[in-house]
C-alpha angles and dihedrals in degrees: 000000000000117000102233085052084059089038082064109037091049082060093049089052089049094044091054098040081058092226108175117237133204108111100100105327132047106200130054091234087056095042080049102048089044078051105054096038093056099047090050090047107242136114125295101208092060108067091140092057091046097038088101106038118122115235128229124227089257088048097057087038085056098045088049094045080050103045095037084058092049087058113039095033089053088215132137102269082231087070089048092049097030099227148074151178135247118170092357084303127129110230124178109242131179134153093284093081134019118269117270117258117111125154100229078076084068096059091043092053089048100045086238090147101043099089093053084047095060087199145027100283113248094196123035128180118200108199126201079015090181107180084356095245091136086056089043085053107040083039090060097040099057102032086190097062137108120212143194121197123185148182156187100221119067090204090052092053086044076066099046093052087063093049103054090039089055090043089046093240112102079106087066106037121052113201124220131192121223155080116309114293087352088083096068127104135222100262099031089102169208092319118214084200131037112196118196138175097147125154118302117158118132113239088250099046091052099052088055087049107130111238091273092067095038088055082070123087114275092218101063091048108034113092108169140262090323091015088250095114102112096014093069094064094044089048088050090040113034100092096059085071101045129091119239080264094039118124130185122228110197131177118211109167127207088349091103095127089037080052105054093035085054102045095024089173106023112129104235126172104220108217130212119252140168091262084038151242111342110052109074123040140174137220133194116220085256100054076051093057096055092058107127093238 
């Protein structure tokens, strides 16, 4: 059988068994095609080029071991496959950290912050770093930079480790543990660029998450009754960490309302992303300052 036929009916099989995606596809042809390719070991990027290719016996038996799992298990496939892309890059994934795809990779790709920044950063924290893809990434866009990523969660930053060692830049990024801003040390600072993607999911919308979701860790979604919950002190503190340049990129997802009832006069600049214009903003250390505290 041809590997684009699989590739089909593997959709048609997700599709019916009503598994959730958004953990690196949208779409059950594309989770299928991701699948299938994995599971045959070749690229991902290249379904055209494989769309004809005739697959062995092993190769059916490990695209049905691998989609029966995706099914039944109810997980991310990038925690079945252990391993997932952000910004055409590989990044090592496993329960211990929600899966990477965050949208503040999608300002750093397109260059949509560079003009606030004035300059390339020399120094760059990455907050709620999770399995430190947004360091990998800044650390790669501006070779120069120094950077500092933190979390709360030990098992995330196990992850992380991983991660800068595999992108060649743990030389460059220094991890901390801790809560928020609370992680920092004297001397990590003060920071030209903020990156945050931290967790931001209001207390009804996560009880209605579908089991994907569920399979991440709790700690690095859950935000509180209006999802504000982490995102209030960063908002008090942050400008203490900026230079007089410094700006603060923060993703915040489908909050919008809770945002705005939250910061009714804060001076935000909405940035233009794939799902749109009002899930990931940016604020200059002034527009900080001015944050009623």
């Amino acid at each position: 059988m041809r590997l684009i036929e699989v590739v089909e009916r593997c959709a048609a099989r997700l599709d019916a068994a009503g598994v959730a995606f958004g953990h690196g596809t949208q779409n059950a042809f594309d989770e299928a095609a991701w699948l299938v390719l994995w599971a045959c070991g070749r690229p991902l990027d290249a379904l055209d080029d494989s769309a004809e290719h005739t697959l062995s016996a092993g190769e059916c038996t490990a695209i049905e071991s691998l989609l029966e799992r995706r099914i039944h298990e109810r997980q991310p496939l990038a925690y079945l496959t252990g391993e997932a892309w952000l910004q055409g890059l590989p990044f090592h994934i496993d329960r211990r950290a929600i899966v990477p795809r965050s949208l503040v990779a999608e300002t750093l790709a397109e260059g949509l912050i560079d003009a606030w920044l004035g300059r390339e950063p020399a120094r760059v924290l990455d907050l709620c770093t999770g399995n430190g893809s947004l360091a990998v990434l800044a650390a790669l866009a501006w070779r120069e930079s120094r950077g500092v990523a933190s979390d709360l969660s030990t098992d995330a930053l196990a992850v992380a480790t991983q991660n800068l060692a595999r992108h060649g830049v743990a030389d460059r990024v220094v991890l901390r543990q801790g809560d928020g801003l609370a992680a920092l040390q004297p001397g990590d600072g003060p920071f030209d660029l903020i990156l945050c993607n931290p967790p931001y999911v209001n207390t009804a919308s996560m009880q209605a998450l579908p089991a994907e979701f569920r399979a991440e860790p709790a700690l690095a979604l859950a935000g509180g009754t209006d999802g504000m919950d982490f995102i209030r002190p960063l908002m008090a503190n942050a400008a203490l960490w900026l230079t007089e340049t410094g700006v603060l990129v923060l993703e915040i997802g489908h909050e919008r309302a809770h945002f705005d009832a939250a910061f009714p006069t804060l001076d935000a600049v909405w940035l233009p992303t794939s799902p749109g214009d009002d899930q990931v903003l940016l604020l200059s250390r002034e527009a900080l300052m001015e944050t009623p505290r």
